[in-house]
DOROGU-368087 format. One line per 10 residues: number of its first residue (from 1); their letters; for each residue x, y negated, z of N, C-alpha, C. Coordinates in Angstrom, 1 decimal. Layout:
// residues N
NUM> a> X/Y/Z/X/Y/Z/X/Y/Z | ...
// end
This chain:
// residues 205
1> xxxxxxxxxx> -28.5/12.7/0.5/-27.3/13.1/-0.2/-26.5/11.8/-0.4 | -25.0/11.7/0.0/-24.6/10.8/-0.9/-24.4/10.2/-2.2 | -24.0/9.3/-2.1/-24.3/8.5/-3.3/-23.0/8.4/-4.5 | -21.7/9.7/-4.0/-21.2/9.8/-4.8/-20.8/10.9/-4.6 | -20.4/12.7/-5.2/-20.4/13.4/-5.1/-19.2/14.0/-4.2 | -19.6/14.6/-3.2/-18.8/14.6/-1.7/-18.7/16.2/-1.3 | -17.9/16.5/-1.1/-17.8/17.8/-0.3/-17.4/17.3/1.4 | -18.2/18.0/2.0/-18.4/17.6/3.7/-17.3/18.8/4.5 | -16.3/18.4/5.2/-15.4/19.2/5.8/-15.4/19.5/7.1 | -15.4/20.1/8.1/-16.1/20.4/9.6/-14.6/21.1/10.1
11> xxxxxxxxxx> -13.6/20.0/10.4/-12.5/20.2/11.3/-12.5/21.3/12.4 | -12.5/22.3/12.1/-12.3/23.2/13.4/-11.3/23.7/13.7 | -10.2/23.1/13.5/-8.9/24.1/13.5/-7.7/23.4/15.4 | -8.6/22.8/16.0/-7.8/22.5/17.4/-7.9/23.2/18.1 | -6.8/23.5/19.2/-6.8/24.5/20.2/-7.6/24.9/21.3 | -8.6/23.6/21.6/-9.6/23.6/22.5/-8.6/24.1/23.7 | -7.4/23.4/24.0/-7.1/23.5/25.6/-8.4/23.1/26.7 | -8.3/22.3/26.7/-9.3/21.7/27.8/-10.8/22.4/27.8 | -11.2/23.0/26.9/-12.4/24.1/27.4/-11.5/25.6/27.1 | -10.6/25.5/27.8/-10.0/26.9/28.2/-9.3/28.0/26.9
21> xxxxxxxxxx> -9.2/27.2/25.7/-8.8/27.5/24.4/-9.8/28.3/23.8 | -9.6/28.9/22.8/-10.4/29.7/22.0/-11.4/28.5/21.1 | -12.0/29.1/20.4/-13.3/27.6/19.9/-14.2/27.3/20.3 | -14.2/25.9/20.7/-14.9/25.7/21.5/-16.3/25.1/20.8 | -15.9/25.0/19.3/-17.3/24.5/18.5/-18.0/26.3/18.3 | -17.7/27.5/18.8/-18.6/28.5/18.7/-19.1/28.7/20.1 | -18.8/27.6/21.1/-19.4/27.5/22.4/-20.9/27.3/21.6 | -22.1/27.6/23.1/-23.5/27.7/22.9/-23.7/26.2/23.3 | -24.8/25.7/22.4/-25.3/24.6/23.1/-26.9/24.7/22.5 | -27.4/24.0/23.7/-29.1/24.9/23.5/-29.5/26.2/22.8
31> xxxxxxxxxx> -28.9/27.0/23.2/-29.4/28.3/22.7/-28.4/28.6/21.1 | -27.3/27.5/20.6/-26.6/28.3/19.5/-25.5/27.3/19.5 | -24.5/27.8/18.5/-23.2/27.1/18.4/-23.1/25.8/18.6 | -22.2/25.1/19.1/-22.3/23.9/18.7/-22.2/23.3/17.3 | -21.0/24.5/16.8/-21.0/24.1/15.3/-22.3/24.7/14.3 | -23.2/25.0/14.4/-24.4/25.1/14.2/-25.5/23.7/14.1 | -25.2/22.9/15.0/-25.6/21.3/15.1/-25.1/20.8/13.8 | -23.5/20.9/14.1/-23.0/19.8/12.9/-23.4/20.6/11.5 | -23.5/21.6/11.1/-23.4/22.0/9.8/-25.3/21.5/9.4 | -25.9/22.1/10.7/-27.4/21.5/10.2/-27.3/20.3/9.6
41> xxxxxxxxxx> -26.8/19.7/10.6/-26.6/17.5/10.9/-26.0/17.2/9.0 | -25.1/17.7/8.7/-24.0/17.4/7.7/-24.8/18.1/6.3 | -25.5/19.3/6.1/-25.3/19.6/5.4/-26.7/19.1/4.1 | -27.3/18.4/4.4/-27.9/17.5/3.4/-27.4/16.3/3.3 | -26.0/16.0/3.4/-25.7/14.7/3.1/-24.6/15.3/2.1 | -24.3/16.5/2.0/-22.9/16.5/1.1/-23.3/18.0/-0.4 | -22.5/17.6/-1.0/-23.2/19.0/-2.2/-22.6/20.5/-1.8 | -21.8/20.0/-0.8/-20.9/21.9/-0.7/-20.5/21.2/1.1 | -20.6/22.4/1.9/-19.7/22.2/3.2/-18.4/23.0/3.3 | -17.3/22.8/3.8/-16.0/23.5/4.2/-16.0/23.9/6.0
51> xxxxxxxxxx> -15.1/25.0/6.0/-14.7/25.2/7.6/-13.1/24.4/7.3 | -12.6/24.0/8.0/-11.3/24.2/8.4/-10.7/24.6/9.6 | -10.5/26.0/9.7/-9.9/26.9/10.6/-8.9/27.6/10.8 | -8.0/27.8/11.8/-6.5/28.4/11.5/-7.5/29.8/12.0 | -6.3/30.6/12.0/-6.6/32.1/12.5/-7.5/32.8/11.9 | -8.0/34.1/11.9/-8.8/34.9/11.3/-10.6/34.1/11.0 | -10.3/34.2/9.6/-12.0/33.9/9.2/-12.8/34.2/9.6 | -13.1/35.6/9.6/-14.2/36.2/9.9/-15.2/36.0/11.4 | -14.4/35.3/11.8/-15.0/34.9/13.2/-16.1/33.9/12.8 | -16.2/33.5/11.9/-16.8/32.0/11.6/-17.5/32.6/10.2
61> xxxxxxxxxx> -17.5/33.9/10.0/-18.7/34.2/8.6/-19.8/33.9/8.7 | -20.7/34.1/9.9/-21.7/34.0/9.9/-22.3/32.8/9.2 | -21.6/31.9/9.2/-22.0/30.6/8.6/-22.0/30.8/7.2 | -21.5/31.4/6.5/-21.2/31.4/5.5/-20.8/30.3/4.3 | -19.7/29.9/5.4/-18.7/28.9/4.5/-17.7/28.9/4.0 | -17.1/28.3/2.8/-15.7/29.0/3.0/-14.7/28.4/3.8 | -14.0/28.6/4.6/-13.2/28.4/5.4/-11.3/28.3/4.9 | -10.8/27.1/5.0/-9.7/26.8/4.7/-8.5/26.5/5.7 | -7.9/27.1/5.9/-6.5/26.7/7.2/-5.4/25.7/6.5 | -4.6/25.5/7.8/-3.6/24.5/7.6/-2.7/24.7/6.9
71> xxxxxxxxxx> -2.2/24.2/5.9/-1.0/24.6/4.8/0.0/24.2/5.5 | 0.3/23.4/6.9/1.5/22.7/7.6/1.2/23.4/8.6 | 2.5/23.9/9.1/2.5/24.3/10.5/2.5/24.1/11.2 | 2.1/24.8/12.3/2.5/24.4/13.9/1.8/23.0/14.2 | -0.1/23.7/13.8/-1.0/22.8/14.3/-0.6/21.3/14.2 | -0.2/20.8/12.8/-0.2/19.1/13.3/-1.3/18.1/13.0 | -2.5/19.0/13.5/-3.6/18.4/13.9/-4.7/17.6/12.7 | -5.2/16.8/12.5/-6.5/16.9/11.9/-6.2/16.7/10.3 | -5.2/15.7/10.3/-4.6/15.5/9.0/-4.2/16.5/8.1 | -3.9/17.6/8.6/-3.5/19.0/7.5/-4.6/19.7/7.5
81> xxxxxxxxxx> -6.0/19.2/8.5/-6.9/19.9/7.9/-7.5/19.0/7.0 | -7.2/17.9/6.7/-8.4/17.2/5.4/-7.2/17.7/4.8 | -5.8/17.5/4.1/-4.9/17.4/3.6/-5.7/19.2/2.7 | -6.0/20.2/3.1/-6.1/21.2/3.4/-7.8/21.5/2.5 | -8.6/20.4/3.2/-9.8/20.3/2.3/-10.1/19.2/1.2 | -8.9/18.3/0.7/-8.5/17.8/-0.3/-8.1/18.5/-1.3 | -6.7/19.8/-0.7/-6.7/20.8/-1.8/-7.4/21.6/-2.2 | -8.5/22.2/-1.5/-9.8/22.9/-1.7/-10.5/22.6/-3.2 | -10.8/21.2/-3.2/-11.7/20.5/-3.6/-11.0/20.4/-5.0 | -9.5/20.2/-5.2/-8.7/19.9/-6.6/-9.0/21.4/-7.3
91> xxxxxxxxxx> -8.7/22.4/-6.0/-9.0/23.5/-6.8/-10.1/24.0/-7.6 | -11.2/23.9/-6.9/-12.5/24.5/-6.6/-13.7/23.7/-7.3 | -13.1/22.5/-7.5/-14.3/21.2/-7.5/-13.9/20.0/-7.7 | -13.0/20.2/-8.9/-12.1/19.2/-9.5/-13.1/18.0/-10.0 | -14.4/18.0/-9.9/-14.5/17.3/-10.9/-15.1/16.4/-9.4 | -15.4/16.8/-8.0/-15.5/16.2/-7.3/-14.1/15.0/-6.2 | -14.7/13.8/-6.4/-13.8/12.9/-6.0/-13.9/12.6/-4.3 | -14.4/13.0/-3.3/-14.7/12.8/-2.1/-14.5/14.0/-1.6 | -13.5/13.5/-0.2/-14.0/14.6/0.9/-14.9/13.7/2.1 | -15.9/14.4/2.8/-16.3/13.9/4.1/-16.1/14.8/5.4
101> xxxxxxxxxx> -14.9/13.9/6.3/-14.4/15.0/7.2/-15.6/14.2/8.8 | -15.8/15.9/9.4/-16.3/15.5/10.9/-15.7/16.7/12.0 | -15.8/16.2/12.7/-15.7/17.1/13.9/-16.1/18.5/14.7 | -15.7/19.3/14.7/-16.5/20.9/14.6/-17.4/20.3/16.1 | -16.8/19.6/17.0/-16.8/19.6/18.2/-18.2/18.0/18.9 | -19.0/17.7/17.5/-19.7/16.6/17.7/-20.6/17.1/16.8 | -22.0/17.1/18.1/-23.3/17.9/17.6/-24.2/17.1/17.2 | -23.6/15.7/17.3/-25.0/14.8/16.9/-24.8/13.4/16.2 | -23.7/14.0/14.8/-23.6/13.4/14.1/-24.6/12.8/13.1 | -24.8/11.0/12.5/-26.1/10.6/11.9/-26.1/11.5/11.0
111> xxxxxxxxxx> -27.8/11.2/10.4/-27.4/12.1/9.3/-27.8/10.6/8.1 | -27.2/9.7/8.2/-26.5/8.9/7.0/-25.4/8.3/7.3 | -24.4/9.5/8.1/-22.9/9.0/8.2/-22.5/9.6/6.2 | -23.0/9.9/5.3/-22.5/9.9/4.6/-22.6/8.6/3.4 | -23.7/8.5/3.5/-24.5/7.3/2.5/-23.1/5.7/3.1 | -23.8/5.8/4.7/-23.2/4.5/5.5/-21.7/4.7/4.8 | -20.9/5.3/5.1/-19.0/5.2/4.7/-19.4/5.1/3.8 | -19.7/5.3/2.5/-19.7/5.1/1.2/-19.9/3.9/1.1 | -21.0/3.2/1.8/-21.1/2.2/1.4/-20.1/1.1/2.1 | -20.1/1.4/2.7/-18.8/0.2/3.9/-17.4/0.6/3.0
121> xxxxxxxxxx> -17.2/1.7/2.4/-16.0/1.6/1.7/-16.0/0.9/0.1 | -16.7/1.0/-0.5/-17.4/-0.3/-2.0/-17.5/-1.3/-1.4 | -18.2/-1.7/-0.2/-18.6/-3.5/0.1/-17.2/-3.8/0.4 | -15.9/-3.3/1.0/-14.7/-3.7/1.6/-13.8/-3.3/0.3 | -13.9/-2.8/-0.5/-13.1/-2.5/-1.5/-11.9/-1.7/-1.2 | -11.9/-0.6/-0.6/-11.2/-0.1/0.5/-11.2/1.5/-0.3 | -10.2/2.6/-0.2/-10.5/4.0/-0.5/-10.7/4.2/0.2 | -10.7/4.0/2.0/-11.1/5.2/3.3/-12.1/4.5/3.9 | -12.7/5.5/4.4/-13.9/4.7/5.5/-13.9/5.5/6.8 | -14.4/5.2/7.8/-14.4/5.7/9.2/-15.3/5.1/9.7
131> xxxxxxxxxx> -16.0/6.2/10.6/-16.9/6.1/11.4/-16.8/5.1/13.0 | -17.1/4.6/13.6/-16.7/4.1/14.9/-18.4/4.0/15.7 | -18.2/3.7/17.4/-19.4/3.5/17.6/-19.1/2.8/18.9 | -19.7/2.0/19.8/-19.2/0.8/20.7/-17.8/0.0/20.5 | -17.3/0.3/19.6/-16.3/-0.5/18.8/-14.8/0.3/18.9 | -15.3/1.7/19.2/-14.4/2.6/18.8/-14.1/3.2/17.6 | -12.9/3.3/16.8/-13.3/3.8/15.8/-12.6/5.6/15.6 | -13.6/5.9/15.0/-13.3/7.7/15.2/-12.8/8.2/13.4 | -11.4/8.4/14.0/-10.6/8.7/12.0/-10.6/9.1/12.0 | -11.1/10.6/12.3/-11.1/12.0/12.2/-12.4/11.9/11.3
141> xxxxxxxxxx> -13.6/11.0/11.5/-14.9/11.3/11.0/-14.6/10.3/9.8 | -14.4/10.7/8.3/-14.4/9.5/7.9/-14.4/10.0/6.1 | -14.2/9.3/5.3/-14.3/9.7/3.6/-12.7/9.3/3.2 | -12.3/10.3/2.3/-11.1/10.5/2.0/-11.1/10.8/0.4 | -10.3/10.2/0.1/-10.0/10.2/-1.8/-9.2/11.1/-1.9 | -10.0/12.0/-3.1/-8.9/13.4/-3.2/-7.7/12.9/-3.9 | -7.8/11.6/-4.5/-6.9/11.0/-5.5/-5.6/10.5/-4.5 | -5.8/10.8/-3.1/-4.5/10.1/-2.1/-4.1/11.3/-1.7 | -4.6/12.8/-1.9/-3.9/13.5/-1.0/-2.0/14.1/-1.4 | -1.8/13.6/-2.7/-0.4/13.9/-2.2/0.4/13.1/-2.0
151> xxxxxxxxxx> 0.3/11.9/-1.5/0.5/10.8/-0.7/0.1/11.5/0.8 | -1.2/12.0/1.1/-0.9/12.0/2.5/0.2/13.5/2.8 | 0.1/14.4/1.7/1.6/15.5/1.8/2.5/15.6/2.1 | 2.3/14.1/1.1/4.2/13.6/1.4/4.3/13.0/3.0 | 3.0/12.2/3.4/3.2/11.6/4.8/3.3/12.7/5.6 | 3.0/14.0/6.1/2.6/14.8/6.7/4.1/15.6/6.6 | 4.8/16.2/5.5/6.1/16.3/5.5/7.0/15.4/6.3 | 6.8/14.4/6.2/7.8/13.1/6.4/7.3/13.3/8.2 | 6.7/13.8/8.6/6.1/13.4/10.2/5.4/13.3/10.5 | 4.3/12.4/9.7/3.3/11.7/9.9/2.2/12.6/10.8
161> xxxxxxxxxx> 2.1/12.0/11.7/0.6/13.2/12.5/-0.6/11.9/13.0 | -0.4/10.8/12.9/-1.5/9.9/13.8/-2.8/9.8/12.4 | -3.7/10.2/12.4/-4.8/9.5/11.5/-4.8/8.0/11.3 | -4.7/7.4/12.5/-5.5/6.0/11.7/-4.2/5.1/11.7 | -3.2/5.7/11.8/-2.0/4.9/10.9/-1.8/5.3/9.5 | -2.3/6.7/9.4/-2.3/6.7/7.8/-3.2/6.0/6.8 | -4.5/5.9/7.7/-5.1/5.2/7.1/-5.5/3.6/6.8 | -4.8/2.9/7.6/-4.6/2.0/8.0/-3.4/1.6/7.1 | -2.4/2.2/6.3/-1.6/1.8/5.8/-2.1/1.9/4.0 | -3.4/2.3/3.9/-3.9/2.3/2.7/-5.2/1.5/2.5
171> xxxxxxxxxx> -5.6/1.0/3.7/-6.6/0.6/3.5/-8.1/1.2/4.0 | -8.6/1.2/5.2/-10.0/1.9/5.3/-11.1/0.9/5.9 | -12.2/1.3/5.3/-13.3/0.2/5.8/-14.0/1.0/6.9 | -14.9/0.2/8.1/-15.2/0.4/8.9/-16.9/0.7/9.4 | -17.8/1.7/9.5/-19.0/1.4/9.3/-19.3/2.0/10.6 | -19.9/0.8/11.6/-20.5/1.3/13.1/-21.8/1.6/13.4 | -21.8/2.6/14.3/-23.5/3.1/14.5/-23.3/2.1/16.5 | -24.7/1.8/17.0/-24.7/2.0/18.1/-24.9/3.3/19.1 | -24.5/3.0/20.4/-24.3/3.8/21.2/-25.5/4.5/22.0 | -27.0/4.0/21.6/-27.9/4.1/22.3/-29.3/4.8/21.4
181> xxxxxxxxxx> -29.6/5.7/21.6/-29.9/6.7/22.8/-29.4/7.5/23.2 | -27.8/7.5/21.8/-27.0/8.8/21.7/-25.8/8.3/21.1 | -24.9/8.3/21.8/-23.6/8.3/20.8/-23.4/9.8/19.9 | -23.7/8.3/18.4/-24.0/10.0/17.4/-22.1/10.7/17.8 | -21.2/10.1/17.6/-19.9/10.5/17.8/-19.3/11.1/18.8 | -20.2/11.5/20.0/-20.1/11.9/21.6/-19.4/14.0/21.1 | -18.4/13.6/22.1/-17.4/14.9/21.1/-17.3/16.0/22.5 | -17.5/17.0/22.0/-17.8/18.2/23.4/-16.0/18.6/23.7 | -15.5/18.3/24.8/-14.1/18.6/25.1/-13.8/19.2/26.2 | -14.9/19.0/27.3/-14.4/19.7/28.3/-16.0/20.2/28.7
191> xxxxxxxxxx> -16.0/21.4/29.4/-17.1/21.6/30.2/-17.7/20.8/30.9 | -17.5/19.5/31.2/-18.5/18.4/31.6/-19.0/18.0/30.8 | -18.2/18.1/29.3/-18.7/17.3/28.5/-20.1/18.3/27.7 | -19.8/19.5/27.7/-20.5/20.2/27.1/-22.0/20.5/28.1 | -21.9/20.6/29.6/-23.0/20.2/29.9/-23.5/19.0/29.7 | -22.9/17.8/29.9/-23.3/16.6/29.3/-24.2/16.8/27.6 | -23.9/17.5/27.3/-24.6/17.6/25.5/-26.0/18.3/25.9 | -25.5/19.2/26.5/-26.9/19.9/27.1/-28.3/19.1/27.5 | -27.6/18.4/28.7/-28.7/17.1/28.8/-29.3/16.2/27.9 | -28.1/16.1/27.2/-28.9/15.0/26.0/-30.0/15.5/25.1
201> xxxxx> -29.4/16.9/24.7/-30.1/17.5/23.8/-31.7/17.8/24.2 | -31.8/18.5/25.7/-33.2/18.7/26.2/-33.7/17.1/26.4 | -33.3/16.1/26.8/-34.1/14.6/27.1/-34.0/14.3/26.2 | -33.4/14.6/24.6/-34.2/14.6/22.9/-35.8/15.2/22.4 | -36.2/16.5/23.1/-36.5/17.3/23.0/-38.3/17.2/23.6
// end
């Protein structure tokens, strides 16, 4: 569990062009969802999990989470869904100060990417933290202060759609995993890629 009280948010709300649209985190991977990996992976590190998904819920009950869509329109991408599970959280769970956002679409995330950001964001004295891995950094996967989100509102009104210029303009600390035996951050996008997970998963196994 982290080390300071976190609700964990599981971005699903992209179009999945490139695996032929529809969602591609309720694609199968070894025998069940992909998003079935991340919620296992995620969900002892945070006190509560979120979906964030546009279009009809109920496609995604089975998990039995509650599920939050984009308050901005016309899909502007990952930012209106933390923007989205920041408001959740003021609502629902005010007394909680953290979100932890990941990827619907990355099955083999650590399972102390929550502990690690927390800590790289206190040692840097920083409010955001982000994930990276061969010296990439991934700002979709990262810890977000509920205390910035109407700053990031107002960014998101004003245009703003890139992540790591928003974040970068407040400050985020940086915490890296290596790339070997698995990039925990390896993100399923296209049908090569999702056979590629396949393999990894059985030469885990």
């Amino acid at each position: 569990m982290a080390e300071a009280p976190t609700i964990g948010l599981i971005l699903a709300g992209g179009l999945a062009r490139r695996m032929g649209g529809g969602d591609k985190a309720l694609k199968p991977l070894a025998g069940r969802p992909i998003l079935s990996h991340v919620v296992d992976r995620l969900r002892g590190q945070c006190d509560d999990l979120l979906l964030n998904a546009n279009g009809d819920p109920a496609r995604l009950a089975a998990f039995g989470l509650p599920v939050v869509a984009d308050t901005v329109p016309d899909f502007p991408g990952p930012l209106a869904g933390i923007l989205a599970g920041l408001d959740w959280i003021a609502a629902q769970k005010p007394q909680t100060q953290w979100l932890l956002s990941v990827a619907a679409d990355t099955p083999f995330i650590p399972d102390d990417l929550a502990a690690r950001l927390h800590h790289a964001r206190v040692a840097a004295g920083t409010p955001l933290a982000c994930a990276a891995s061969g010296g990439q950094q991934h700002h979709a996967i990262g810890l977000w202060p509920v205390s910035l989100r109407e700053d990031l509102r107002r960014a998101l009104a004003a245009g703003e759609r890139r992540l790591g210029r928003w974040t970068q303009s407040h400050g985020v600390a940086v915490a890296e995993w290596p790339l070997e035996p698995i990039d925990p951050f390896f993100n399923v996008n296209t049908p090569e890629d999702l056979a590629e997970a396949e393999r990894l998963v059985a030469a885990a196994t």
